[in-house]
C-alpha positions in Angstrom: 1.7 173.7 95.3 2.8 177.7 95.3 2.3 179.4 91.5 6.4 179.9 91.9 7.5 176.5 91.8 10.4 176.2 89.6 11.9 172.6 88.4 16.2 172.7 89.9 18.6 172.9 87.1 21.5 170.3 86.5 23.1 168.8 83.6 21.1 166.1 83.5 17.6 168.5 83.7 18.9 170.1 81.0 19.7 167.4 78.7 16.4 166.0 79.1 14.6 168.8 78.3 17.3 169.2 74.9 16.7 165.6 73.9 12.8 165.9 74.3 11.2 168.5 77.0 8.1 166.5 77.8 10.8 163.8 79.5 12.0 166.4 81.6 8.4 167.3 82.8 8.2 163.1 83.6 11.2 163.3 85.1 10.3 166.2 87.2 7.1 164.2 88.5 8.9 161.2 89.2 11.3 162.6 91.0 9.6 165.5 93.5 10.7 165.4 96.7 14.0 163.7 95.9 17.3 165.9 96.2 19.4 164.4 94.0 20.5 164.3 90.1 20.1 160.6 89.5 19.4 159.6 85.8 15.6 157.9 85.1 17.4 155.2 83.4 18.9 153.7 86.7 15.4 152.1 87.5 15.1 151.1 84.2 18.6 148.8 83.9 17.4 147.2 86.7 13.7 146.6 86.2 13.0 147.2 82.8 14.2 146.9 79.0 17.9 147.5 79.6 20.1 148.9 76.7 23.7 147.7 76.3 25.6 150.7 76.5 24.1 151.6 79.8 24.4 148.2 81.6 28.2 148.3 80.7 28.4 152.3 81.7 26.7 151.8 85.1 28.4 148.4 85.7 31.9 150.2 85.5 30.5 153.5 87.3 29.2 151.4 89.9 32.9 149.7 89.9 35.3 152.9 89.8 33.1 154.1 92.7 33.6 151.5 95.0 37.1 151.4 94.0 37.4 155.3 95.4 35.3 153.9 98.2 37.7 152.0 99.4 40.8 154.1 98.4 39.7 157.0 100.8 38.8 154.7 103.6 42.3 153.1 103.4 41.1 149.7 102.6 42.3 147.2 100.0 41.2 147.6 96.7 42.5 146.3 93.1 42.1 145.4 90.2 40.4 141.6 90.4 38.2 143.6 93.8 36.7 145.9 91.2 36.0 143.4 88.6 34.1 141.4 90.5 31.7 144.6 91.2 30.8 145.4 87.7 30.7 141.5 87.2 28.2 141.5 90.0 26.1 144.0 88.6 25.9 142.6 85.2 24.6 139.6 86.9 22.3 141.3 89.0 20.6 143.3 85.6 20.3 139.9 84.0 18.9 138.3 86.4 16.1 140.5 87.2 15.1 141.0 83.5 13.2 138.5 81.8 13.8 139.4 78.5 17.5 141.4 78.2 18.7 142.9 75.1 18.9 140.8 72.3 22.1 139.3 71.2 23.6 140.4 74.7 25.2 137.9 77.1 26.6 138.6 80.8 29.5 136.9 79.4 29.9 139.5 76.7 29.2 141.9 78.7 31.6 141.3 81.4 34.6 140.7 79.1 33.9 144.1 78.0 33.9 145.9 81.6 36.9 143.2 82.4 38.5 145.6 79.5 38.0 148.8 81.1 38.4 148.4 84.2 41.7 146.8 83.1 42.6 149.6 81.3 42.0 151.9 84.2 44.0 150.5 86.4 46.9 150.6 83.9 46.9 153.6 82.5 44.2 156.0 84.4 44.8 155.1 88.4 48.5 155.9 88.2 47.7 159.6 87.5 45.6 159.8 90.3 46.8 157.6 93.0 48.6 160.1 95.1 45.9 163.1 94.9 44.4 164.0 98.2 40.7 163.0 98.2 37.6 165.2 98.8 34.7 163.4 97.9 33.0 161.5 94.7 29.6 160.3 93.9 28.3 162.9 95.8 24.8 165.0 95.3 25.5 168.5 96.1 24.0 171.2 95.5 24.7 175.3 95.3 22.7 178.5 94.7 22.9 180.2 91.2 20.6 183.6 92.0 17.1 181.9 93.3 17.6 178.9 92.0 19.1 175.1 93.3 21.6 173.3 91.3 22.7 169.6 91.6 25.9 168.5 91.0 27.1 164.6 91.0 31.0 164.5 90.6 32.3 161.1 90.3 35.7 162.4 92.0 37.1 165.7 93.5 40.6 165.6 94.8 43.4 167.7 95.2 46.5 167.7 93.4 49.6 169.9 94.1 47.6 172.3 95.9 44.7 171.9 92.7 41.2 171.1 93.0 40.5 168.5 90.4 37.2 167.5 89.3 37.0 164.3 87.0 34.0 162.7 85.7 34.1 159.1 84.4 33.2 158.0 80.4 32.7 154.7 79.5 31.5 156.2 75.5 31.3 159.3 73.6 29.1 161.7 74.3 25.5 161.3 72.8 24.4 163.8 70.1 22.2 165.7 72.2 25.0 165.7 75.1 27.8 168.5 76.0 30.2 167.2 78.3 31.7 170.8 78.2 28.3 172.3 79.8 28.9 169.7 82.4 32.1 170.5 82.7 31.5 174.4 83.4 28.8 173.3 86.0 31.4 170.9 88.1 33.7 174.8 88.0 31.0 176.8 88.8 30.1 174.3 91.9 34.0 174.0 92.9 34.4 177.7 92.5 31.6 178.6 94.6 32.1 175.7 97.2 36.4 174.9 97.6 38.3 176.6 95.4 37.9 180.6 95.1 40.8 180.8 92.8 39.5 179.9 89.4 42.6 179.6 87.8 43.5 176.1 90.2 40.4 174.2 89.2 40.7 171.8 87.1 37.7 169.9 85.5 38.3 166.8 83.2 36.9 163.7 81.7 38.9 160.5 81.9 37.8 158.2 79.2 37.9 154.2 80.0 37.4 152.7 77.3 41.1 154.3 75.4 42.2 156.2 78.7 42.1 159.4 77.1 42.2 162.4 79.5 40.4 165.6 78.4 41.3 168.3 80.0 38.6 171.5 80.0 40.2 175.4 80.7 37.3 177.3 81.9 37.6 181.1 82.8 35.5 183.7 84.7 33.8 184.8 81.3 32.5 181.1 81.1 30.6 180.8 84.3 29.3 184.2 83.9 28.1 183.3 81.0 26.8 179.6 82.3 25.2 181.7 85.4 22.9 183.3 82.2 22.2 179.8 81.0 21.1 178.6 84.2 18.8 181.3 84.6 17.7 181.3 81.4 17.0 177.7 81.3 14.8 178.0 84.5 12.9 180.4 83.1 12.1 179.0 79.9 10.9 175.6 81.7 8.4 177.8 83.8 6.0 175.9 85.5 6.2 172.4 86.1 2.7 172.0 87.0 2.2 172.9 83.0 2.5 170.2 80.8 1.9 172.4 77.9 5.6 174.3 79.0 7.0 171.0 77.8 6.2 169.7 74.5 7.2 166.4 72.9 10.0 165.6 70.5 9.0 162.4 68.9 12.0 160.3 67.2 11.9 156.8 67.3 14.9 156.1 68.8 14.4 158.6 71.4 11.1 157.2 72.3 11.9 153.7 71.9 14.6 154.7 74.7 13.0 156.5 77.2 11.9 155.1 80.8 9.1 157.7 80.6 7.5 155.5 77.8 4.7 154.0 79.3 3.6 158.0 80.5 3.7 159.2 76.8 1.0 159.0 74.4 2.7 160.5 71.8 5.9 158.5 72.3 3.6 155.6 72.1 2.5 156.4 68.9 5.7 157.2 67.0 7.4 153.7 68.6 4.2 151.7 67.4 3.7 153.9 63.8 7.7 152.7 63.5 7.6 149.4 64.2 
């Protein structure tokens, strides 16, 4: 491996390494040779200790984007269609966990992505029904100086001659999240990619659970100055070859939740000293 190897930023690299750094250099490992901005906690829904909020979350992700599937091929979708995925799903986790959450039912669970996808279809898909699609679900990536930066939008489209950029919540943000840095890096990727005109992008997320819209300005200043962060960020990870560049964070709710657990000595540790 070259001395210059740098890890590619994203939102998702850069949360990690807020949360706890070493779970970005984990993450980073896992992960070479993969193009793409997928969480670590996919495999672990599947295959291993699922947490609530994330079965739900990916059950109605994994809904809503087969719903746009089928919207821009021109096929039928609705409301009972996209049920059935996140239903499916729920199943699916269950059944290939032997021990689930506690306390947690597919039953339970379903009713509550029966909810939001209900509510999407009532109040959210009306809004966006006649926009002109452009792609969702998509990893893409773009140059910020030297390095590469993924991007995974749940839906672009165009409205009224807009380009619209909407990303999906099933919850509120996490502490450690900032769903306006995520924001500024759906801009800067529009910007550079369909839309030269700043001023007619429009970035946004569409909550499902209350079908809240929140709607994000975002001027030139902000992507100079997310151009510095990206840079800056970059540099201050350094070398992923150097485990040292990324020291732990212990918590024990943070360690108790991470699919890098079994990797981490230290997590180890805190989870059995807080037991």
């Amino acid at each position: 491996m070259s001395d210059d190897m740098t890890i590619d930023w994203s939102y998702s690299n850069a949360r990690l390494y807020e949360s706890c750094p070493r779970s970005l250099f984990y993450h980073y490992w896992q992960r070479t040779g993969a193009n793409d901005d997928s969480e670590a906690a996919d495999e672990q829904i599947l295959y291993g200790q699922p947490g609530v909020g994330a079965v739900i979350g990916t059950a109605i992700h994994t809904a809503l984007g087969e719903h746009i599937s089928r919207w821009s091929r021109g096929e039928q979708t609705g409301l009972e269609i996209v049920r059935q995925v996140a239903r499916d799903y729920i199943h699916e986790v269950f059944n290939n966990n032997s021990t689930v959450v506690s306390d947690a039912t597919p039953e339970s669970l379903v009713h509550t992505s029966d909810a939001h996808i209900g509510r999407f279809f009532r109040v959210i898909w009306p809004q966006f029904r006649d926009h002109r699609y452009i792609l969702h679900e998509e990893n893409c990536s773009f140059e910020v100086g030297s390095t590469k930066v993924w991007v995974r939008p749940d839906l672009c489209a165009r409205d009224s001659g807009n380009f619209v950029i909407t990303d999906w919540k099933s919850r509120q943000p996490a502490i450690f999240e900032d769903p306006s840095l995520q924001l500024r890096v759906y801009a800067l990727w529009g910007h550079q990619q369909f839309e030269p005109d700043i001023d007619r992008i429009s970035v946004q997320l569409v909550f499902t659970s209350d079908g809240r819209i929140e709607r994000q300005s975002v001027e030139k200043e902000d992507l100079a100055q997310l151009n510095d962060r990206i840079a800056g960020d970059v540099l201050k990870w350094g070398d992923p070859n150097d485990r040292t560049n990324f020291p732990t964070d212990e918590s024990f709710e943070k360690c108790s939740n991470c699919p890098y657990l079994h990797s981490c000595n230290a997590g180890q540790t805190t989870v059995t000293e807080g037991k």
